[in-house]
C-alpha positions as CSV (number, residue, x, y, z in Angstrom):
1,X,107.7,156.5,-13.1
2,X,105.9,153.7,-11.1
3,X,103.1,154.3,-9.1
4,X,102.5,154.2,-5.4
5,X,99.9,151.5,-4.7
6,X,100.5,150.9,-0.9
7,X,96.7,152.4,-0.7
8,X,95.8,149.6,-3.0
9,X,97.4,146.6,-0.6
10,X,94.7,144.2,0.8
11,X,96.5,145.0,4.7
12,X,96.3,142.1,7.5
13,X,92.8,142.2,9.2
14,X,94.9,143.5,12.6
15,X,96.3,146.0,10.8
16,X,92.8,147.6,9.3
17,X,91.4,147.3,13.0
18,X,93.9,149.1,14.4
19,X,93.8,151.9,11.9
20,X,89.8,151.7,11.9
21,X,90.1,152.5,15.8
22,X,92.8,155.1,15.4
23,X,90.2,156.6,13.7
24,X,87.0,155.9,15.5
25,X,89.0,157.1,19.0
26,X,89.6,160.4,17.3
27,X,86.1,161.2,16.2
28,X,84.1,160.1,19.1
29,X,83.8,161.3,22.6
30,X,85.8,159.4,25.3
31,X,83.9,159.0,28.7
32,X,86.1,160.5,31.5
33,X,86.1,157.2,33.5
34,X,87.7,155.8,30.4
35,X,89.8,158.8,29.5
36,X,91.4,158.4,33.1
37,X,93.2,155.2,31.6
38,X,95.3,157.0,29.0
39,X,96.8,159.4,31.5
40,X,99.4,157.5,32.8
41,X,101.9,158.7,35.7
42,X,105.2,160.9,34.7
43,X,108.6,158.7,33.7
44,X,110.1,159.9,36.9
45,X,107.9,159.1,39.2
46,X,106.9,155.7,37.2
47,X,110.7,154.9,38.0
48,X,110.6,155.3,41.5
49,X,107.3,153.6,41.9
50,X,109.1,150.5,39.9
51,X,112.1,150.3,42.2
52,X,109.9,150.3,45.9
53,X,108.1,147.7,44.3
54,X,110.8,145.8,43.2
55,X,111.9,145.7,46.9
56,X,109.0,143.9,47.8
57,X,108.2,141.2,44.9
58,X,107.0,138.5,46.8
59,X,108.9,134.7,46.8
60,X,108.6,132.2,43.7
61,X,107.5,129.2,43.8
62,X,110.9,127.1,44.3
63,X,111.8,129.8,46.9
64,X,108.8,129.0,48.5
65,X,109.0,125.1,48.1
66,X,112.8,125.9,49.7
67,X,111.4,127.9,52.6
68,X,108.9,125.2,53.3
69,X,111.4,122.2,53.6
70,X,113.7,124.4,55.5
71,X,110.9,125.1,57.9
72,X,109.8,121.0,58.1
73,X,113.7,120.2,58.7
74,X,113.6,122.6,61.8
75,X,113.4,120.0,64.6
76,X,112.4,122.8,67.2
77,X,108.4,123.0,67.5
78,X,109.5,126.7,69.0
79,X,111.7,127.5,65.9
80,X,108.4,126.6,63.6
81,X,105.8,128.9,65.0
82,X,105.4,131.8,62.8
83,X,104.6,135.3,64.7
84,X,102.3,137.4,62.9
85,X,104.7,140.6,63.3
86,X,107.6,138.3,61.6
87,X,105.6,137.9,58.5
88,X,107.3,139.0,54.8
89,X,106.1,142.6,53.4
90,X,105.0,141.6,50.1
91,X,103.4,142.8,46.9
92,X,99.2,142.5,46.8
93,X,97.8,141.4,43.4
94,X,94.8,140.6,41.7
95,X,91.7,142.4,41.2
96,X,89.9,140.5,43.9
97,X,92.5,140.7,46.1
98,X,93.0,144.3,46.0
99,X,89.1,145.5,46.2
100,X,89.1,143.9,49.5
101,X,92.4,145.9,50.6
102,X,90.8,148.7,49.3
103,X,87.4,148.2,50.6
104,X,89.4,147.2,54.3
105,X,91.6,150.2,54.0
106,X,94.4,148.2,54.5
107,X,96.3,149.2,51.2
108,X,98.8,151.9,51.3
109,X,98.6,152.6,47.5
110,X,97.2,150.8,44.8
111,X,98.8,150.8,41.3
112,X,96.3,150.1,38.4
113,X,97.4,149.0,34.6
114,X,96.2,151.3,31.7
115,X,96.1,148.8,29.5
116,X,93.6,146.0,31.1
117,X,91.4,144.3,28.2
118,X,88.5,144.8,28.7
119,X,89.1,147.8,30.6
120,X,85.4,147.2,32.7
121,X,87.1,145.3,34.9
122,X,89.2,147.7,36.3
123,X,86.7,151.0,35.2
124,X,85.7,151.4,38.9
125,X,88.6,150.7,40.8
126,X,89.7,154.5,40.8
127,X,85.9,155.2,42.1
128,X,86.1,153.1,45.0
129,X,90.0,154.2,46.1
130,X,88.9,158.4,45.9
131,X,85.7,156.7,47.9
132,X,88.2,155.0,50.7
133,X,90.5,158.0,50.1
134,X,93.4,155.6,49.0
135,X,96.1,157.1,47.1
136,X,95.9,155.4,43.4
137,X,98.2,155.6,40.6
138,X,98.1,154.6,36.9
139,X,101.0,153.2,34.9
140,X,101.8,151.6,31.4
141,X,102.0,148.4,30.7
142,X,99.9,145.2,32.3
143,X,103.0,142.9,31.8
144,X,105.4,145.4,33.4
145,X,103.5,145.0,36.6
146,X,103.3,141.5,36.1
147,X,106.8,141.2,36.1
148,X,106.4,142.1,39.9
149,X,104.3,139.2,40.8
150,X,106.0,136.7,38.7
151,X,102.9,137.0,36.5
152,X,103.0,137.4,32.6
153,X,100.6,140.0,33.3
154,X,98.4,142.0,36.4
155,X,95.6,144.4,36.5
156,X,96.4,146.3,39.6
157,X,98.9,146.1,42.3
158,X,98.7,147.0,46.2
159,X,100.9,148.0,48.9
160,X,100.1,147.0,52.2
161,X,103.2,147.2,54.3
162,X,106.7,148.2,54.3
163,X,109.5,148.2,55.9
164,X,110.1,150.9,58.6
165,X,112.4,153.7,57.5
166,X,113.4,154.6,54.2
167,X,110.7,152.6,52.1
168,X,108.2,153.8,54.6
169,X,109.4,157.7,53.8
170,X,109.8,156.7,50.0
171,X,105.9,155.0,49.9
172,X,104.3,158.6,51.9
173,X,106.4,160.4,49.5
174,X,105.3,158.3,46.4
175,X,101.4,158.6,47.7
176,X,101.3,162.1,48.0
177,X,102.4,162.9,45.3
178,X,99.9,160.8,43.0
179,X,97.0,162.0,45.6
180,X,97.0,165.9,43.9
181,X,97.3,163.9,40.3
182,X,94.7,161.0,40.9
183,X,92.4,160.8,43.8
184,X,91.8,164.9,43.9
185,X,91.8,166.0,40.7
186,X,88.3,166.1,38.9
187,X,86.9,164.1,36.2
188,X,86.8,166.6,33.3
């Protein structure tokens, strides 16, 4: 009988490292402002979140160099003018961009990555929404969201405004039920 010597293999370094911190996550103590990362909102839920926001995925850039030429062909000076109540319900993204809607109040709900590297960057963003009581959310998956924003990846998302009716009904629905999850619940 031959023996089994996959113990024995010299592994790829990525391979060790990612067994070594399998390891090192189990045996040590997790803060709870990191733990918060790993517990990710329901399938359900995650599903509804991802078709409101693909609703509101804000224009590329050829749609945008297309909007732009149309507008510069309109010979009416009237026809140009942009009213501020006209203007397109879009996606917010970026870290910067989103502390400011935060901080502002402005955002509706903010949806954060679990999987930002290094995860300081994002560590007290679900501080500062439970301090400007804005409903907050965590999902899987950095280049998911990205996918939103025509980004390979994104840290954190933010809704600001959406259209009247249904999406507005959908978005109150969608934020309270995260609120009792995320923003109330206690760091154990």
């Amino acid at each position: 009988p031959r023996r089994d010597l996959s113990r024995m293999v010299r592994w790829p370094r990525y391979i060790r490292i990612q067994r070594q911190r399998k390891i090192l996550r189990n045996r040590l103590k997790v803060p709870p402002a990191i733990h918060q990362f790993s517990e990710t909102l329901d399938k359900n839920l995650a599903n509804e979140l991802f078709k409101l926001m693909a609703k509101y995925k804000p224009e590329t850039k050829q749609e945008k160099k297309r909007r732009l030429y149309e507008e510069a062909k309109a010979d009416d000076k009237e026809e140009r003018k942009k009213d501020p109540a006209n203007k397109p319900k879009v996606l917010k993204f970026g870290l910067k961009h989103v502390t400011q809607l935060v901080e502002q109040k402005k955002a509706k709900l903010v949806v954060i990555a679990h999987d930002v590297d290094p995860v300081e960057l994002v560590i007290w963003l679900p501080a500062l929404c439970k301090k400007m009581d804005v409903p907050y959310c965590i999902v899987k998956s950095k280049a998911r969201l990205g996918q939103f924003v025509h980004q390979k990846t994104t840290a954190c998302i933010a809704f600001t405004d959406v259209k009247k009716g249904a999406d507005d009904a959908n978005l109150q629905k969608l934020a309270g039920s995260v609120k009792p999850l995320y923003n109330d619940s206690e760091q154990k």
